[in-house]
C-alpha positions in Angstrom: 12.4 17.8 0.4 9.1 20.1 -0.3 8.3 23.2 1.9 4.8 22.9 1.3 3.7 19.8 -0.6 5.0 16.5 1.9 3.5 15.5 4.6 -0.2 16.1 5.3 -0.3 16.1 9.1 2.4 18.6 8.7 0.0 20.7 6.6 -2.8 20.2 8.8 -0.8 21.4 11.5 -0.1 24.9 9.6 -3.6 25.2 8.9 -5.2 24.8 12.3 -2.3 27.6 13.5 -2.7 30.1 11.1 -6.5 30.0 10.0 -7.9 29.4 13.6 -8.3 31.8 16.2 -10.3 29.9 18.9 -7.7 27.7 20.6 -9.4 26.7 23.8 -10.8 23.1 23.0 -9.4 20.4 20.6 -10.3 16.2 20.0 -7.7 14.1 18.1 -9.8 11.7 17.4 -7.1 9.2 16.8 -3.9 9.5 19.1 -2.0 7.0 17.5 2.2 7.8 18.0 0.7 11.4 19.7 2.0 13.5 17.2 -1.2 15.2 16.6 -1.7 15.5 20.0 1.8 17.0 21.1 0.3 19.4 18.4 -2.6 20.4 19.8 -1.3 20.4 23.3 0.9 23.2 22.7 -1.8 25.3 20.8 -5.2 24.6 22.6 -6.3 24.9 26.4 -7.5 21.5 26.8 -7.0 18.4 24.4 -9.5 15.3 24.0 -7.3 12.4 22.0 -9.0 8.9 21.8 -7.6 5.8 20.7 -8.6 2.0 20.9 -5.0 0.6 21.2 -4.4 0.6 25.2 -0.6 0.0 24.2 -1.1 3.5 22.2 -2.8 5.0 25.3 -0.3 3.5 27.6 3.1 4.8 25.5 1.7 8.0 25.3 0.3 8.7 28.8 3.8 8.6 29.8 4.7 12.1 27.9 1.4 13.7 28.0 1.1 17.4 29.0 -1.4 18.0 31.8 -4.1 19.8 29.5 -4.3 16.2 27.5 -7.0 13.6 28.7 -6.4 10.4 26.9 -9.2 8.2 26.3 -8.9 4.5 25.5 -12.0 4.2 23.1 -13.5 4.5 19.3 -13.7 8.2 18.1 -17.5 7.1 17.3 -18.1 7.6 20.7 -17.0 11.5 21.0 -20.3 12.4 22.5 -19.8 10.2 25.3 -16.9 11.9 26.7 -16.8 15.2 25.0 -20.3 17.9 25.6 -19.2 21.1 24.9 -18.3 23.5 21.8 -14.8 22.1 20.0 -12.6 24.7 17.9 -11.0 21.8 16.3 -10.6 17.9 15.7 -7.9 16.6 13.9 -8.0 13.0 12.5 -5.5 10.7 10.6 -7.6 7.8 9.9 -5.8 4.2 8.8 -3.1 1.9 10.8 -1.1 2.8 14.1 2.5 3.4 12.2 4.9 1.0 13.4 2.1 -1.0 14.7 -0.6 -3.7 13.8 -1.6 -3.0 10.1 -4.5 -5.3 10.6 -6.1 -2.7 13.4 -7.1 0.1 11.6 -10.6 2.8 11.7 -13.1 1.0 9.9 -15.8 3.5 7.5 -18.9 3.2 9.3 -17.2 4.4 13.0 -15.2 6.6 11.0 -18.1 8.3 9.1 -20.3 8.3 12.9 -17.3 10.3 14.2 -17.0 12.8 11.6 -21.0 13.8 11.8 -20.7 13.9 15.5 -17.3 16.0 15.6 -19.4 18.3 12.8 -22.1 18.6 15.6 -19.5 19.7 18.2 -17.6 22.1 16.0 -18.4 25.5 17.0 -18.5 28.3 14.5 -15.1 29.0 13.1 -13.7 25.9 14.2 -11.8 23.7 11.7 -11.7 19.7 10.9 -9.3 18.1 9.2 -8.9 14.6 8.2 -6.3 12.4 6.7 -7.3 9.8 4.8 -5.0 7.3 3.8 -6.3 5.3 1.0 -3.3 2.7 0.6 -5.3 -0.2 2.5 -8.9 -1.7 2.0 -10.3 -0.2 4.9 -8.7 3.4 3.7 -10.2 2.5 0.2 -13.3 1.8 2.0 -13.3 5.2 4.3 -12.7 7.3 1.3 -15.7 5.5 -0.7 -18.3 6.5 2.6 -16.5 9.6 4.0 -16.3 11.6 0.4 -19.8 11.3 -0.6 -21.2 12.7 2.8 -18.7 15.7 3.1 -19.8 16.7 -0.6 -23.5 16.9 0.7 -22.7 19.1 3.8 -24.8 22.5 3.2 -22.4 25.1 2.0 -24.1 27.5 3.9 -22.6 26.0 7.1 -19.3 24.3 6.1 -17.0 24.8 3.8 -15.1 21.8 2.5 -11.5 21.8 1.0 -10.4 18.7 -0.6 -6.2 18.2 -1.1 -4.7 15.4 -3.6 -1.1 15.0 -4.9 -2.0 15.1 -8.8 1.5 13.6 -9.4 1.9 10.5 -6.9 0.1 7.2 -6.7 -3.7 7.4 -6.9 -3.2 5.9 -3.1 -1.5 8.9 -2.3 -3.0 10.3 1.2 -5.7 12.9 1.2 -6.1 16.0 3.2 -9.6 17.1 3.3 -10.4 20.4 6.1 -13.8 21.5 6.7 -14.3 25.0 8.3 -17.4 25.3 10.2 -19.2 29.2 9.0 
């Protein structure tokens, strides 16, 4: 088993605890199993995590911690719930694991999410996304969501994009963007 190179969320994970100092607000933007989320709700002051699947929202409600609010709706609709600063949004974009493959993000609410999160970032805050490419609609996501990242000014974000060189070409993708 790797140390470093294995699992993305893992890496993610490390990143938003050592490169971050801001640790009072956090969205995971897709709660799925609440891995993320346990995460985040042991590092930040209050937690955000959205997810369509009510089953999700229901399994996971029963272990939350109290600075969690679950919310049983798309990430596209961030701004709805969430109007103040962020330090950080975490997403892992794809299927529910364990659950219905055929339910997964779709690229356009994907892509809406990811310019409002930028919006909501504050400076120094961090994004990271996991893109799993492995499915059409991953395939898809990484076809919309690369292009637009690649445009964001460089004198407000800085983009970092992280690929196994020696796995499948559907290998997952870690991509963080740190807000100047």
């Amino acid at each position: 088993m790797f140390k470093y190179v294995g699992d993305i969320s893992k890496i993610s994970h490390y990143i938003i605890d050592k490169f971050l100092e801001n640790k009072n607000i956090a969205i995971d933007a897709t709660l799925g199993n609440g891995y993320d989320t346990d995460f985040l709700s042991k590092k930040f002051t209050k937690v955000y995590s959205f997810e369509i699947q009510e089953e999700a929202c229901k399994n996971y409600s029963e272990r939350k911690a109290d600075n969690v609010e679950v919310i049983n709706d798309s990430h596209h609709l961030l701004k709805k719930y969430v109007n103040e600063p962020v330090a950080c949004i975490m997403y892992n974009l794809g299927f529910l694991p364990g659950g219905n493959k055929e339910i997964t993000t779709m690229s356009e609410t994907s892509l809406n999410s990811i310019i409002e999160g930028l919006e909501l970032l504050n400076h120094g805050g961090l994004m990271t996304i996991c893109l799993y490419r492995g499915h059409v609609q991953g395939k898809e996501e990484e076809s919309v969501i690369i292009p637009y990242l690649k445009e964001l000014p460089k004198s407000k974000f800085g983009v970092m994009y992280h690929e196994f060189l020696n796995r499948s070409k559907e290998a997952p993708i870690l991509i963080v963007i740190e807000r100047k």
